[in-house]
N, C-alpha and C positions, 0 to 999 in steps of 0.2 A: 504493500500500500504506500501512494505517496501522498502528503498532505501540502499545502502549501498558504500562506501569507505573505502581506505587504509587511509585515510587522512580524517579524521571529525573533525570540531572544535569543542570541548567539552571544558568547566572548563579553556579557557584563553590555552588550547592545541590541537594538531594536533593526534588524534589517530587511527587504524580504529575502525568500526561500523557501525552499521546497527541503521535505523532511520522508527519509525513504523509512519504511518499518518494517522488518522480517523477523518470525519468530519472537517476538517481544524486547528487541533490541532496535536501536536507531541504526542502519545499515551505513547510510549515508547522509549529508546534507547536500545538495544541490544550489546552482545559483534559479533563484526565480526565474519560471519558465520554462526551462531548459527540459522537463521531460512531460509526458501527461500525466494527468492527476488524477487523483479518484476524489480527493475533496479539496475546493479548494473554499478558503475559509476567509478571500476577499480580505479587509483592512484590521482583520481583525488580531488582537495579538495573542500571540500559541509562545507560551512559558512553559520550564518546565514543572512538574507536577509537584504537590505541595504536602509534607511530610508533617503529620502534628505527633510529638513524639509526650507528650502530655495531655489526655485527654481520659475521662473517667468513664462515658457515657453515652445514651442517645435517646430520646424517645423510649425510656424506662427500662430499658438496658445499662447496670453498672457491670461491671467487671470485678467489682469484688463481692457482690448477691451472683453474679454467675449468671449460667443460664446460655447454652449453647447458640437458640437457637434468636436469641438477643444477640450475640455477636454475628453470629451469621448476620441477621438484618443490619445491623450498623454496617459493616463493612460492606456491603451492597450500595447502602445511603451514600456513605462517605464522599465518593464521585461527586457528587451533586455541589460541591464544596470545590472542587478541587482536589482532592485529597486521595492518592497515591498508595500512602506509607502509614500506620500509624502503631504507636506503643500503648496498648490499651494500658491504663494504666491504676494500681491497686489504691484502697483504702487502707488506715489503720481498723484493722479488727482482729477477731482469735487465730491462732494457731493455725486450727484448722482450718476455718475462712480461708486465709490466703491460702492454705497448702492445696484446697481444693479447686479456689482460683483460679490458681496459675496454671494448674494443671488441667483446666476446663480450656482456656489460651492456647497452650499448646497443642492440646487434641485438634481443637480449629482450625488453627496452623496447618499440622499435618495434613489437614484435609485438602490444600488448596483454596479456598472459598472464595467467590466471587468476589467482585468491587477491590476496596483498597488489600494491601499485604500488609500483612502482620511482621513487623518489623523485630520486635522485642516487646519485652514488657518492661514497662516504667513501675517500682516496687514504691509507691510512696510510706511512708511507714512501716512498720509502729518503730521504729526507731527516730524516736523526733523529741523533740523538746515540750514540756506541758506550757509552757509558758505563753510558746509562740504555736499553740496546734492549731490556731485556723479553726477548719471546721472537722480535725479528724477526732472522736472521739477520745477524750483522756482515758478513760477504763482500760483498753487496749495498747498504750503507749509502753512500749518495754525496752529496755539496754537492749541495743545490739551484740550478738555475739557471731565466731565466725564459723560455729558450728552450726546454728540455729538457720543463718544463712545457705549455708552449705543442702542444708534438709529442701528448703525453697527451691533451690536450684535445681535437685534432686526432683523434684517433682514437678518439675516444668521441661526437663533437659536442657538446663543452661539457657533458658531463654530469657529468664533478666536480665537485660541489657543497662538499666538505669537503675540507681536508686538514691532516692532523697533523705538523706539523713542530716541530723542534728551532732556535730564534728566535736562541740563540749561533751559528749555523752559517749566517747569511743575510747575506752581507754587507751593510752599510745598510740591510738590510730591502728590500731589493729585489724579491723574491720574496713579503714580505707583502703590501708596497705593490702588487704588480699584482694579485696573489688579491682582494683586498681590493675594487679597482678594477674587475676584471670579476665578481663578484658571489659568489665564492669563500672563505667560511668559515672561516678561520684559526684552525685548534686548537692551540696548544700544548701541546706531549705527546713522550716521550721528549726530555728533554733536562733536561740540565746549566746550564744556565744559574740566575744570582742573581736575587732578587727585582725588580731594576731593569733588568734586561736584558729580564724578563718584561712590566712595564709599560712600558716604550717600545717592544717588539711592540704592545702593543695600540692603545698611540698613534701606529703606525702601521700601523694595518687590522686586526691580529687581535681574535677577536671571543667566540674560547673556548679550553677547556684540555680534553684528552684525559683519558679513567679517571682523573680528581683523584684523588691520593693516591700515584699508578702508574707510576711511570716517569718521575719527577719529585723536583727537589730538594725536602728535606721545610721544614714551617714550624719553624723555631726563633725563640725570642724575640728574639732578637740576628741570628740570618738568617734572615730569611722564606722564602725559597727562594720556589719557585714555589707551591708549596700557598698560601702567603701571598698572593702576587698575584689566587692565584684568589677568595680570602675577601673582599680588600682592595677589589680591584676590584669593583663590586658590580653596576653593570651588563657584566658579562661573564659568557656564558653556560660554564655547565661541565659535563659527566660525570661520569657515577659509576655503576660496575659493582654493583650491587646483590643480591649472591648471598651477602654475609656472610662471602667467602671472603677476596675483596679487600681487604674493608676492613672491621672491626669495626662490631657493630650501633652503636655509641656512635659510631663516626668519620661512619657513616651518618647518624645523628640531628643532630650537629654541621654538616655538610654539609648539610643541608637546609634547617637553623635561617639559615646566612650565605647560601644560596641562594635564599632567597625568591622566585621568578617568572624565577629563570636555572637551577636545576637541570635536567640529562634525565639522565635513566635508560636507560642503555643494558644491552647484555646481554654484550657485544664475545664472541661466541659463537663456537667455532670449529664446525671439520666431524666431531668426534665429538659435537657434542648431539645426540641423538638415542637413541642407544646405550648399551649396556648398562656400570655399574661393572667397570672391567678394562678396558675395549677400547682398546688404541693403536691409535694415524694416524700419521701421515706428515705432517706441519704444516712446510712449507717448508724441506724436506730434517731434521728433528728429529723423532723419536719421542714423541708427546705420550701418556700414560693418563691415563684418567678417575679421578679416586677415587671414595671411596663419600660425600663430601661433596659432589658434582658439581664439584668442578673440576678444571682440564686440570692437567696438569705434565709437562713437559719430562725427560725418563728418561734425561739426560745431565748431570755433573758434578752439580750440587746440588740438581737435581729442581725446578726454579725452575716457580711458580706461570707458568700461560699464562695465556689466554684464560677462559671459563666454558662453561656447557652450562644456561644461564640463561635462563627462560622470561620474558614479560614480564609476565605477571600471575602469574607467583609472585614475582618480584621486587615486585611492591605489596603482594603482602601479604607481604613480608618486610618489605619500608618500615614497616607500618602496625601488624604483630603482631609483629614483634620489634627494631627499630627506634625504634617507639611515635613515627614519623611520622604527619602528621595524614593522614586521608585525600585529601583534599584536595587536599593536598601533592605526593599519592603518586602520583594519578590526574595532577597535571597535568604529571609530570614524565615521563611514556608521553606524552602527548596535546597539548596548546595549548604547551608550552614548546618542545619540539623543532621545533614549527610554526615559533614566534616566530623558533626560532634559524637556520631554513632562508627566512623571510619567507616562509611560506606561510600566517601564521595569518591572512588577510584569507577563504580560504576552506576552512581545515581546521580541527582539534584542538576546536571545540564543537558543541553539538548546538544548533544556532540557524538559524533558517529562512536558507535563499541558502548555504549550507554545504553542502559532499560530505558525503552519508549514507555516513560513517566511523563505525559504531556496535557496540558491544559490547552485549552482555548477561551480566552476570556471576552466578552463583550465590555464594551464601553466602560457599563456602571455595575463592572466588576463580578456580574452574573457571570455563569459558568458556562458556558454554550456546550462546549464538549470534554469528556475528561478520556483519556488514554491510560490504562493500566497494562503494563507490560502490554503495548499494543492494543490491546483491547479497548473496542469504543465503550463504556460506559451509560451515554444518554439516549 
C-alpha cells in the first residue's frame, strides 16, 4: 500500500510524500507523486502514530479491576485517538490484585489483539509515598522490595516495562538499582522526597519522573523538590498530563521549554473516559465524577483532582493552541520520545523506511481521520 500527503512528517518536518507499507513496516518513502497511490490523503498531515505509555482506563475498563474483554475493547478504541502503543497501566491495590492484573495484560498481549499494541505495562504503585498518593488508595501503599517485584514480573513475563515509585522509601536504592539492571524504567512519582534524594535515584538507574508537577514535592528556589530535579536533570525523561486541568497552560509551556527531546505526554486516563459529564466509577474502592472540564475527582473529603479523560490528540492541540507549544514539540512528545524513553525508538515513533507503519492522519482541528497500526487501517 502507498499512502500519500502535501504534508508528511519527515526528519523533525512537514513535506509532501508518499509512504510505501509492507507487512506492517514503512518499506519506503517516496518523493510526492512519483508512484500510484491507493490513498491519497490530499493537504492533510500523516504523523507518526502516538504512544501513551500512562494511561489507567477507558469506558469502564481499569486494568487493575481486570477484565479481559475490557482491554480487548480499549485497544480497538484507542485508534480513534491516534494511539498506536500503549502501557496499560496498574493501580495501588493487594497482592493479589496486581498479580492477577498483570497477568490478565499479558495473556492479551499474547493474543495479538486488534487496534493499539501493548507495549509494556506501567506498574504505578503501591510502592509510593502516603503523603503525596494522589488518588491511589493509602490501605494498599507498601515498601518496595526486590523480591516482591521479582513475583510481579513472574506473573506477567517480564512485561513491566515502567514503574512509578517513591525513591525516599527504597532502601539504598535497591529496588532502583535492579529495575534499572533488568531493563525496567524508573519513574519517580508520588513521593516526598528532597531535591537530592531525587538525583541520586537517578544516579542510581532511574530514568524519569511520573505526571511532573503531581504528586510531587514542588520547585522552590531554596528547595527544589522534585519538580526541580526533573528540570535540573536534563537528560531524564519526564511526564506530563496534558488536559490543562493538571497543570496550567503556562506550567505546560514551561515544561516543554526545560524538556527539550525528554518530555511525553501522557493522558494517565482513568475508566470513566469515555462517558458522559456526571458519570461516577468506582476507581479502586473511591467514587470518582467526571466534571464538565473533563477531569476525574475523587467525591470524598476535598474532591481531590484524579486521573483525566484525556484524548491524545487533543492533548496536542492543547500543547500547540493553548499552551503555544511548538508543534513539533507537541507531536514528539505522543510519538519518538516515549519510544526513546521505552528504547524502542531504533524501530518506532518516525515515519522512516525499516520503521513499524505507526501512522496517523490528522485533520485540521486535530481529529483523527485515519490511524495505521503496524499497517493496518484502523477507521
Amino acid at each position: 500500500m502507498i499512502i500519500q500527503s502535501k504534508r508528511v512528517y519527515i526528519a523533525s518536518t512537514l513535506m509532501p510524500a508518499q509512504i510505501e507499507i509492507e507487512d506492517g513496516k514503512i518499506k519506503a518513502v517516496y518523493e510526492y507523486g512519483e508512484k500510484e497511490v491507493d490513498r491519497d490523503y490530499g493537504d492533510l498531515r500523516i504523523v507518526p502514530g502516538f504512544y501513551d505509555v500512562h494511561t489507567h482506563g477507558y469506558h469502564g475498563y481499569d486494568t487493575t479491576a481486570g477484565g479481559k474483554d475490557g482491554l480487548r475493547a480499549w485497544l480497538k478504541d484507542l485508534p480513534l485517538e491516534g494511539v498506536c502503543g500503549v502501557c496499560p497501566t496498574t493501580l495501588t491495590q493487594s497482592h493479589d490484585t496486581l498479580m492477577k492484573a498483570v497477568a490478565e495484560v499479558a495473556e492479551v498481549k499474547k493474543e495479538n489483539p486488534e487496534g493499539a499494541e501493548i507495549l509494556g505495562i506501567h506498574f504505578e504503585g503501591p510502592y509510593l509515598d502516603v503523603k503525596y498518593k494522589g488518588a491511589q488508595p493509602e490501605e494498599y501503599i507498601v515498601k518496595g522490595t526486590v523480591e516482591e517485584f521479582k513475583e510481579y514480573q513472574a506473573a506477567c513475563g517480564n512485561l513491566i516495562k515502567i514503574i512509578t515509585m517513591a525513591p525516599e522509601h527504597d532502601d539504598n536504592f535497591e529496588l532502583t538499582r535492579y529495575c534499572a539492571e533488568t531493563g525496567v524504567c524508573v519513574s519517580i512519582g508520588h513521593t516526598d522526597a528532597d531535591y537530592e534524594t531525587a538525583v541520586l535515584a537517578i544516579a542510581n538507574g532511574a530514568k524519569g519522573f511520573t505526571h511532573t508537577y503531581n504528586g510531587m514535592t514542588a520547585y522552590g528556589h531554596r528547595a527544589n523538590g522534585v519538580v526541580g530535579a526533573a528540570f535540573r536533570c536534563h537528560d531524564t525523561y519526564a511526564e506530563c498530563i496534558c488536559d490543562g486541568n493538571h497543570s496550567t497552560y503556562a506550567a505546560l509551556n514551561v515544561f516543554f521549554r526545560e524538556k527539550q527531546g525528554f518530555g511525553v505526554m501522557i493522558t494517565d486516563s482513568l475508566m470513566c473516559k469515555g462517558y458522559e459529564v456526571g458519570a461516577v466509577f468506582d476507581f479502586g474502592g473511591q467514587n470518582v465524577e467526571i466534571y464538565p472540564d473533563g477531569s476525574a475527582h475523587i467525591q470524598t473529603g476535598k474532591k481531590q483532582l484524579a486521573g483525566s479523560t484525556l484524548k491524545v490528540n487533543e492533548g496536542i492541540k492543547i500543547l500547540v493552541e493553548k499552551a503555544l507549544v511548538p508543534f513539533e514539540t507537541a507531536l514528539d512528545a505522543a510519538s519518538i520520545n516515549p519510544m526513546r524513553y521505552l528504547g524502542l525508538d531504533d524501530h518506532k515513533g518516525r515515519i522512516k523506511a525499516g520503521f513499524d507503519a505507526d501512522i496517523v492522519v490528522l485533520n485540521d482541528d486535530y481529529s483523527v481521520k485515519q490511524t495505521y497500526c503496524l499497517g493496518k487501517e484502523q477507521l
